[in-house]
C-alpha positions in Angstrom: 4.5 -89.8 -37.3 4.1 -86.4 -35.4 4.6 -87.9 -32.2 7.6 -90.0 -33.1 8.9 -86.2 -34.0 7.7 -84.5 -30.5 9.8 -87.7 -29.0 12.7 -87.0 -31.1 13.0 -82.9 -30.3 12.5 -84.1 -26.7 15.3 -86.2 -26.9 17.4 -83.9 -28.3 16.6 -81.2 -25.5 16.6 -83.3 -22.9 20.2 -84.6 -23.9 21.1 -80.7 -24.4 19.6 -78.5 -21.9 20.3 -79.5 -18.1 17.4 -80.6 -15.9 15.2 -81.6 -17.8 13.5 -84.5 -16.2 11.0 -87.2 -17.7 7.2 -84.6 -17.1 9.2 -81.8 -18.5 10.2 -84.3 -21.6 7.0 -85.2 -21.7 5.4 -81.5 -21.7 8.1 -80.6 -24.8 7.0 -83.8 -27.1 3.3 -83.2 -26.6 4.1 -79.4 -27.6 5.9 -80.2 -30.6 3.4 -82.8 -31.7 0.4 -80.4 -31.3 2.2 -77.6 -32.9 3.0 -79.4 -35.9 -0.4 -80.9 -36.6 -2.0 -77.1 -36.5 0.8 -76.0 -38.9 0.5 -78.9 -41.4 -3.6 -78.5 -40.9 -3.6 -75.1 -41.4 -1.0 -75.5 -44.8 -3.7 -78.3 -46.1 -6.5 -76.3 -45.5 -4.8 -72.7 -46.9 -3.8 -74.9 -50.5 -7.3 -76.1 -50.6 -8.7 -72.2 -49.7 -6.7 -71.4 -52.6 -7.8 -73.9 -55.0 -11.3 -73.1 -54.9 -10.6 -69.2 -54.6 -12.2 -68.8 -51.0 -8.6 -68.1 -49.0 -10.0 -64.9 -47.7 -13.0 -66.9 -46.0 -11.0 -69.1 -44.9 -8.8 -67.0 -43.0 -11.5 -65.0 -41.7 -13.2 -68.2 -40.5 -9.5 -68.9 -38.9 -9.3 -65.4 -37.2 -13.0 -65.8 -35.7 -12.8 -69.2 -34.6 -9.5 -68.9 -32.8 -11.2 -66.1 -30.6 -13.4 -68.7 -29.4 -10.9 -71.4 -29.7 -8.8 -69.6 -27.2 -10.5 -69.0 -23.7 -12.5 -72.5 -24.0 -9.6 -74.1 -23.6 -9.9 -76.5 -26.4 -11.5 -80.0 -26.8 -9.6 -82.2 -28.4 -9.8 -84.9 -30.4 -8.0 -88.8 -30.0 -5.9 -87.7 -33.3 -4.5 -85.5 -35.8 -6.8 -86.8 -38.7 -9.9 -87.0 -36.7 -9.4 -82.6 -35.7 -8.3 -82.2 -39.3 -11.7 -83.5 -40.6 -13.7 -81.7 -38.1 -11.9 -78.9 -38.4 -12.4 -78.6 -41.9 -15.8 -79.1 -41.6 -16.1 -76.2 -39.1 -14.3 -74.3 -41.4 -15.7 -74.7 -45.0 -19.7 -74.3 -43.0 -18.5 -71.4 -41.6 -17.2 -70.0 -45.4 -20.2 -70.5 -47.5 -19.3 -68.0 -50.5 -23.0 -67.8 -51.2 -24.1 -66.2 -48.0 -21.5 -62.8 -48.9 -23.0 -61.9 -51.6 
C-alpha cells in the first residue's frame, strides 16, 4: 500500500515539475515510501508507549538509537512489517521500566 503511494506522489511530480526522468522518479517513490513507513511506525509504537505509560522510554530509546541509526547507514529490512516488528523489539528491550528504578 505504501509503495503504490510513493508511485502516485511520483506521478504527480513527475507530471508537474520539468525534468524529471524515470531514476529521479524512481529516487522520489522510494523516499516517500520510506518516509511514510517511519511515520506510521513511529505513530504505532508512540500509541502503544502511551498505553502502557512508558512514552518517555520510548522516546529516549528513539533519541539514542537514531544516533546510531544515523552514520551506519542503515540495514534494512525486505518490508515495512518485518522493520516494524524488529524495531519494536529493539525498542521495548531497550525500555525495560524495571531497570530505572
Amino acid at each position: 500500500m505504501l509503495e503504490k503511494i510513493g508511485e502516485k506522489v511520483s506521478d504527480t511530480v513527475a507530471v508537474n515539475v520539468e525534468n524529471v526522468d524515470s531514476n529521479q522518479k524512481e529516487i522520489i517513490a522510494y523516499t516517500v515510501t520510506q518516509l511514510l513507513g517511519e511515520f506510521v511506525k513511529i505513530g504505532i509504537m508512540a500509541v502503544i508507549a502511551y498505553v502502557f505509560d512508558i512514552w518517555q522510554l520510548v522516546l529516549i530509546a528513539i533519541f539514542s538509537m537514531s544516533i546510531y541509526r544515523i552514520p551506519a547507514g542503515g540495514v534494512h529490512c525486505k518490508g515495512h512489517i518485518a522493520c516494524f516488528l524488529i524495531s519494536s523489539f529493539l525498542y521495548s528491550s531497550s525500555t525495560n521500566k524495571s531497570s530505572c528504578k
